[in-house]
N, C-alpha and C positions, 0 to 999 in steps of 0.2 A: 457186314464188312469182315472180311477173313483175312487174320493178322498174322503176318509170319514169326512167329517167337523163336523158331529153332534159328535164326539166319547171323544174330549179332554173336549169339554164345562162342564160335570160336576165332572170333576177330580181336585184334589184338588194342585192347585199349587201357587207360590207367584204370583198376579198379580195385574198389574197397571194401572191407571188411569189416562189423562190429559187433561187439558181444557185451553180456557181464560175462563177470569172474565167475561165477558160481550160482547154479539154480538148482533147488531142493525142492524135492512132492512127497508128498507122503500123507499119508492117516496119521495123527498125532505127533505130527514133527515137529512143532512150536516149544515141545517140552526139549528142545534140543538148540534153541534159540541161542544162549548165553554158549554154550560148546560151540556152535558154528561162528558167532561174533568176536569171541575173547581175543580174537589175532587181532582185532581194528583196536584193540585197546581197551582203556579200564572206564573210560567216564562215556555215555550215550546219553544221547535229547531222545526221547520217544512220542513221535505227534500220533495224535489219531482224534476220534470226537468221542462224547461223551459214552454213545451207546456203540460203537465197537470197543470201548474200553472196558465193559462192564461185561461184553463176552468174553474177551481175552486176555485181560489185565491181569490177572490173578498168575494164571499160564505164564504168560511174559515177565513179567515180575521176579513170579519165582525163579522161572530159568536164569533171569538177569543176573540173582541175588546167588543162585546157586554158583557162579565163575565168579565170585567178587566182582561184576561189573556196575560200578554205580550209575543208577540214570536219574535223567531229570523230565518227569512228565507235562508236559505242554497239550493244552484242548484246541486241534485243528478247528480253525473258525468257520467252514463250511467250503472255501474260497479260492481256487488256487489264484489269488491276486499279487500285486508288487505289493500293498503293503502286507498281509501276511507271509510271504517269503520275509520281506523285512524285518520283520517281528520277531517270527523264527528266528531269522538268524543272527540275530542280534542275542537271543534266549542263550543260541550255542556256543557262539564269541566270549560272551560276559563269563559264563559257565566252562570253558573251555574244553567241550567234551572232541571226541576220538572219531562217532559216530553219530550219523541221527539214525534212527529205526521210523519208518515210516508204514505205520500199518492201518488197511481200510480201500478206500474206493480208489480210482483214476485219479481224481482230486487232491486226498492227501497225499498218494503215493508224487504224484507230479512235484506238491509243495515242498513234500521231503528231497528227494533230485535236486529243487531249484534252490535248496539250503546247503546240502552238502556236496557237491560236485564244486560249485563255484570257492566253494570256500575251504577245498583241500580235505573232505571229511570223508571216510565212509559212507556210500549210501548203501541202507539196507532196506529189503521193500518184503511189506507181510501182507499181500493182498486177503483180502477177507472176503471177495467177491472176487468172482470169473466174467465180468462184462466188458475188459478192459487188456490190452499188452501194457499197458502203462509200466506195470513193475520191469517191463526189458528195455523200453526203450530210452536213448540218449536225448530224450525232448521230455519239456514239458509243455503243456498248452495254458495257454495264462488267460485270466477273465478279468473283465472290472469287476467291482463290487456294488452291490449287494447278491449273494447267492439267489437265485440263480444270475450269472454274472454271463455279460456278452462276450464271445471270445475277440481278443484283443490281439496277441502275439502267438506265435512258438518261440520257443526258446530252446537253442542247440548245446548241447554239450559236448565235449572232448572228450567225454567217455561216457559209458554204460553202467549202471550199478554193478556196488561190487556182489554183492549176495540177493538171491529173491528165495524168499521160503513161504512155502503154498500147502497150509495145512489144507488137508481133501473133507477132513471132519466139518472143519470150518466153514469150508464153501458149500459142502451140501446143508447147513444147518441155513442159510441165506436163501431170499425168495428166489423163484423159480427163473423168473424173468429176469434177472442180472444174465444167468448162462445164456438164458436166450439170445441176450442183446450182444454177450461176447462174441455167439457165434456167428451172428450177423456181421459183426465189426472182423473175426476173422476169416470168413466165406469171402470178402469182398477180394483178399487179399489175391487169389489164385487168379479173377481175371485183372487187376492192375499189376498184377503180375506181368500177363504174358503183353499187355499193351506197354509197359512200360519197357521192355524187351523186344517187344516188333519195332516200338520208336526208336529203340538204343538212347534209351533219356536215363537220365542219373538217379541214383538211390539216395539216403538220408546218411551217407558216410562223405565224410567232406574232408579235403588235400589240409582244409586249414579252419581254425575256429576263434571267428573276430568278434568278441563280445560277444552280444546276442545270439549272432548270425552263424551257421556253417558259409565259409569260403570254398568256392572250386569242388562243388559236385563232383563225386567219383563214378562210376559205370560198374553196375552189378555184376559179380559171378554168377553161373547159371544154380547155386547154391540156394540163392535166396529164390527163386520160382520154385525147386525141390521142398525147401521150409510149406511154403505157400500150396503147391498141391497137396503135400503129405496132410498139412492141415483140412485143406476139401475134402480130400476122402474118410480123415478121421468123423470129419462132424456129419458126410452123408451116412456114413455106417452107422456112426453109434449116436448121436444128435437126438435121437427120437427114444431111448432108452435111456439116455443121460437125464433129459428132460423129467422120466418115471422118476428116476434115482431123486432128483431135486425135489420132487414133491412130493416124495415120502422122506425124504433125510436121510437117505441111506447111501453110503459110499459105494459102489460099484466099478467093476474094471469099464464101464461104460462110460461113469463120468468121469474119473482118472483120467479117460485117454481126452474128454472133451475138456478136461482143464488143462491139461497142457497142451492140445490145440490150441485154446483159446488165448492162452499167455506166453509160452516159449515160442511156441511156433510163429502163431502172429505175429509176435513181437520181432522173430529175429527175418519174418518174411519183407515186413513194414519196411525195417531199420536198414535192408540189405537189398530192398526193390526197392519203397518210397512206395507214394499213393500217385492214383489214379482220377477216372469219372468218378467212380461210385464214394468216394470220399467227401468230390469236389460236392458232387448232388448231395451228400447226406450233410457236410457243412452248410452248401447252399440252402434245404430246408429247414435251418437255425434262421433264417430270416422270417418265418413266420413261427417262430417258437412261440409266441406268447399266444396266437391263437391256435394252437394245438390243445385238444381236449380229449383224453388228458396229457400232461408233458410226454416226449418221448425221452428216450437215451440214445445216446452217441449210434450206437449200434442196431437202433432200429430203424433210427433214418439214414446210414451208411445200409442196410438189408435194400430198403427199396431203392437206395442210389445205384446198388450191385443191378440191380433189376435193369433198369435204366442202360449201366452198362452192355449188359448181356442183349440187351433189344440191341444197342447198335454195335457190336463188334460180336456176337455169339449165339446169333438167334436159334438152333438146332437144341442149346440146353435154358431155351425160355421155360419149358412145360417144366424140366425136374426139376427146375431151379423152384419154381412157382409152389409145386408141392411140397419141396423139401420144406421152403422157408414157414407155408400155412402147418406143417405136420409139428412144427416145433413150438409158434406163435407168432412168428414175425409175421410184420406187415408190410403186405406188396402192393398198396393203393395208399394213394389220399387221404379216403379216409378213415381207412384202417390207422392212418397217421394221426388221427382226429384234426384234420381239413377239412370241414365240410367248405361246398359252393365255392370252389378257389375259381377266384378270377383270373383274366391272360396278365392285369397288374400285376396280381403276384405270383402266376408263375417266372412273369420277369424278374422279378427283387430275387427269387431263387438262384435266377439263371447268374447276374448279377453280380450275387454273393460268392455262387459256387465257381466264376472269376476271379474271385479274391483268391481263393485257396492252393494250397502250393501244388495238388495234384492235380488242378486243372492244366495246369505245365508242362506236366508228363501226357497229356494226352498225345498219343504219336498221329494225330490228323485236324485239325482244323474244322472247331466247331466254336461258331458264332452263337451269340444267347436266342437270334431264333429259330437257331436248329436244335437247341437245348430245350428249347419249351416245346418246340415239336415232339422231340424225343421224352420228356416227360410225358406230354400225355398220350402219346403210344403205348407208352409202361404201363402207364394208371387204366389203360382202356384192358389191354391186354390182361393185366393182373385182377381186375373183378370180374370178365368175362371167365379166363382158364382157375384163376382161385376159386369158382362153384365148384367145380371138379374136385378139388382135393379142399375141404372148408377148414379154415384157422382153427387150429386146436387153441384152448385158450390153455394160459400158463400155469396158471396152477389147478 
């Protein structure tokens, strides 16, 4: 299907804008923690779990203790659920801190967002891991409980974090396969990109924000598709050198450039186009999470939903797409996804699911769940047929 993206960009419609205040990369930036916060005030909640505290506690601490900023440390319980937002915030209320610091995966960054935006704080985000835009965007995604917990809601905010600080030391010292999975989760972005712009459908920036919910979708600037390419091409160049960097632990201008792909960029391509197919399909393969062996991440089942998309609206970059994603580790089949023997039942619960999802929305054409299940397994045939060709590098 050949989607016209250049056709909305100079048409005149209301559209929106969203950002944080402040994003920081660097090799040993964390020591610089307490100087870039001391403006939000003197008291912070800092959540994280046990074993990212035990990398970076000491680090953060000190910076904390260095600007007189006092904090009160709280153990993320694995979960971004209502009641752990509740708990949290209740921790920050009683304590009456300035900021929360949220540092560590998607998860705790999400629970930290859903503690301090709602409740007038600073949010501050220390991702520890590149698998995720979590630390840019104005959402969080909520689960039930018990981790691994079912996704439940999004939850919209009124704004974006005020600060994101992305020590590059840190993320390369993390397994190999978080980058991977970022890169997958940010790869996808370039084609719901241009479908979400051929349909002229709304981004994740809203005229109004009612509880929960964003009200009144806004219509992207041709901004957020620029975010979203410059990402592609960051992670076709360098994605396969970054990947070395990870699993040697060595910072390099290669993964530098794949961490902030995978986090600014993304994030402000997501938050400024919205999602697509490849979301919808990578949410939709959460309905068979529990027999996936072993689990996936966000972003390796968004990789093969990007697939899926590309079979129907981009079939010319099926091949590079195929190799790029085997040369890094991702998985473009089934049961690269660990599915064995999927049934047409559950490629329906997929199709089903990936209905529920807000970027089935944006799709700009009209596709029923059994043209969803067709189009899946066109992917899955195409992807272990052309993946012999370029075979899965494994991640680490």
């Amino acid at each position: 299907m050949e989607l016209d993206i250049m056709g909305n960009f100079s048409t005149y419609y209301i559209r929106g804008f969203k950002s944080p205040g402040m994003y920081i990369q660097g090799r040993g930036v964390l020591v610089y923690l307490g100087k870039l916060v001391k403006r939000f005030g003197k008291r912070a909640l800092v959540l994280s779990d046990k074993i990212v505290w035990n990398i970076v506690g000491s680090i953060i601490g000190s910076s904390l203790k260095n600007f007189d900023i006092h904090f009160i440390y709280s153990v993320f319980g694995g979960e971004c659920s209502w009641n752990e937002i509740n708990r949290i915030s209740s921790i920050a209320i009683e304590n009456g801190v300035d900021m929360v610091i949220g540092i560590g995966g998607g998860k705790a960054l999400d629970t930290a967002k859903a503690v301090a935006i709602p409740n007038g704080l600073a949010a501050v985000m220390v991702p520890t891991i590149a698998s995720t835009d979590a630390p840019i965007t104005a959402h969080s995604v909520i689960y039930t409980e018990p981790y691994p917990g079912k996704l439940l809601e999004l939850l919209f905010f009124p704004r974006n974090p005020d600060i994101i600080i992305v020590d590059t030391e840190v993320i390369a010292k993390a397994p190999p396969r978080f980058l991977a999975a970022g890169m997958g989760d940010a790869a996808s972005h370039y084609w719901e990109a241009r479908a979400i712009f051929a349909g002229n459908k709304s981004n994740f920036v809203y005229m109004d924000y009612n509880g929960r919910k964003g009200v009144e979708p806004l219509k992207p600037f041709d901004v957020g598709f620029i975010f979203a390419s410059h990402a592609w091409e960051i992670l076709r160049r360098h994605g396969v050198l970054a990947m070395d960097s990870a699993r040697t632990r060595v910072v390099t201008p290669s993964l530098d450039m794949v961490v902030y792909a995978n986090t600014l960029l993304s994030g402000l391509a997501v938050e400024n186009c919205g999602t697509a197919l490849a979301h919808a399909v990578g949410n939709g393969l959460s309905a068979l999470e529990e027999k996936m062996k072993p689990m996936q991440y966000h972003g390796e089942m968004v990789a093969f939903g990007t697939l899926v998309e590309i079979v129907a609206e981009d079939p010319p970059m099926i091949q590079e797409y195929i190799c790029w994603a085997h040369s890094i580790g991702l998985p473009i089949t089934l049961q690269e996804l660990g599915l064995e023997n999927v049934t047409d039942d559950e490629l329906y619960q997929i199709a089903e699911r990936a209905k529920m999802s807000l970027g089935f929305s944006r799709i700009p054409y009209e596709i029923m769940p059994e043209k969803l299940v067709e189009l899946i397994k066109i992917a899955d045939k195409i992807g272990r047929k052309l993946g012999e060709r370029c075979p899965r590098q494994p991640y680490s």
